[in-house]
N, C-alpha and C positions, 0 to 999 in steps of 0.2 A: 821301194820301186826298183827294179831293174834298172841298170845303167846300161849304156852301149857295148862297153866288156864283159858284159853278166854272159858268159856261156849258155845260159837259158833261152839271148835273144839271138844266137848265131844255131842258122838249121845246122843240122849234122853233118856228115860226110855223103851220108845217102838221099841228106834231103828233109828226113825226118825232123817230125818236131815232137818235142818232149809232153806229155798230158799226164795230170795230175788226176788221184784218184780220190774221192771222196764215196763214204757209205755210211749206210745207217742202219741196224740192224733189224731193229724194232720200229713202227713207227713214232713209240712214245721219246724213242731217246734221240741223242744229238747226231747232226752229221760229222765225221772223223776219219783224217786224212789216212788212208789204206798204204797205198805208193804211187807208182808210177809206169806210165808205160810209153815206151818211144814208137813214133808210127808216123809217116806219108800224110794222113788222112785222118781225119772226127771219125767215118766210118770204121776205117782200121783199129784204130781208138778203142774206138766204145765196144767191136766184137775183140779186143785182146780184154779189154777190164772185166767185160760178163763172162769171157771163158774163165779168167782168175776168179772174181768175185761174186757172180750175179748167185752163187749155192747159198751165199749167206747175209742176202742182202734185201731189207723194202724197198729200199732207195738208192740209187749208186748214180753219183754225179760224178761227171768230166768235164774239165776245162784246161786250155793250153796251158803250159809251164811258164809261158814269157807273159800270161795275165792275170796270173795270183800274184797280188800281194800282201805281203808281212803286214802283219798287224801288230804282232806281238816282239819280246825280246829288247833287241836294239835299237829297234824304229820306235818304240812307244819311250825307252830312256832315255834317247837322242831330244824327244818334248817334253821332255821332263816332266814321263808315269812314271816314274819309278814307284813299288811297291815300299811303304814306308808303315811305322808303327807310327811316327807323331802325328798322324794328321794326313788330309787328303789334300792331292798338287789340284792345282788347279785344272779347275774342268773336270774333275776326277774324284765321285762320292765313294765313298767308305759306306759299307753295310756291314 
């Protein structure tokens, strides 16, 4: 989760807030984070993501930068998921 210092939760100079891009190409496959785009407004937003992405996209989600969070990485090692050969952490099955 973002802290008070994460740069993600201070607007910008102009105001702007940062939005995150997700898309999917196909229906059948996953959605996968594209990048980003700085804007005022969701409206603003979502006409800069479809002028980049909407050519190659079924699905293309937007959401603010300061309300994604990590799932993965450091935050899942920090509750100890580490990825392991011996055995699965707890709460955490092995396939």
């Amino acid at each position: 989760m973002a802290s008070d210092d994460d740069p993600r939760r201070k607007p910008r100079i102009d105001g702007s807030r940062q939005w995150e891009i997700f898309l999917r190409e196909r229906s059948a496959e996953p959605m996968r984070h594209v990048g980003s785009v700085t804007a005022p407004s969701a409206d603003i937003a979502t006409e800069q993501a479809t002028t980049l992405f909407d050519y190659a996209a079924s699905a293309l989600w937007l959401c603010p930068a300061d309300e994604v969070r990590r799932l993965g990485g450091n935050d899942l090692a920090e509750k100890g998921r580490t990825e392991s050969t011996g055995g699965a952490k707890t709460g955490v099955s092995q396939r």
